[in-house]
C-alpha angles and dihedrals in degrees: 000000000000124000079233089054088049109058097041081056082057096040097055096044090054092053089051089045091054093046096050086057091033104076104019122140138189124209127248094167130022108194099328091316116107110253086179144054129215119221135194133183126268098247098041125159117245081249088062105046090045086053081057103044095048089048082053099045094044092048082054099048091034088054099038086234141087131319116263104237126266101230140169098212118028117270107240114246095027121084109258119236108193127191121200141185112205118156088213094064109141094235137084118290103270088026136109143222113210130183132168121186140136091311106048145284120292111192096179122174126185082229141025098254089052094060090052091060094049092051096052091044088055083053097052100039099049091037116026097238113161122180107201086184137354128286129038103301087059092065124103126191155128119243095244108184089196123050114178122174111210129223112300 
């Protein structure tokens, strides 16, 4: 074989390899049935839990289904989302970090009010939520069955 040949081998197994990972998604819903779970901490402040439990309440009312479960440890068989406070987080004081891959979603903040914000970006962003003003009649959405998150 030619080192011309050879490359272009490379090349083009590099390129597969990059579009097998580009363009994957996990559930969170699957037509309107949780296909995640959402897990704190033990010892979560009422912020974050309150970060979870809206997550959970807006993937119900977005899909038109039940609400994923609030947890402490992942239920097995249903792709974890896990929300974390460290105050090491690499990110700016009231920012996020968020990655979602084969083994789940980390949405980590260095502070509560942080995490908040990365939850509702991950809202708006795999659903297309928007709130104009507080309360129910300020939210704007689709009804969408099926949420996924791609990679991150």
């Amino acid at each position: 074989m030619s080192l011309r040949m050879q490359h272009l081998t490379r090349l083009f197994l590099l390129a597969s390899l990059l579009c097998a990972t580009v363009g994957h998604s996990f559930p969170l819903m699957k037509n309107g049935v949780p296909a995640c779970s959402i897990t704190v901490p033990d010892d979560a402040s009422p912020a974050t839990r309150h970060a979870a439990d809206d997550l959970a309440l807006y993937l119900a009312k977005i899909s038109g289904g039940g609400a994923p479960a609030v947890v402490n440890q992942p239920v097995e068989g249903l792709y974890p989302v896990r929300l974390n406070v460290d105050t090491n987080a690499p990110c700016d004081l009231e920012g996020y970090v968020m990655a979602a891959g084969e083994t789940g979603l980390t949405i980590t903040a260095r502070l509560d009010l942080g995490l908040l914000y990365g939850v509702y970006n991950l809202l708006k962003e795999t659903t297309g939520i928007r709130w104009a003003f507080p309360g129910e009649d300020g939210e704007y959405f689709t009804l969408k069955p099926t949420i996924d998150v791609p990679t991150l």
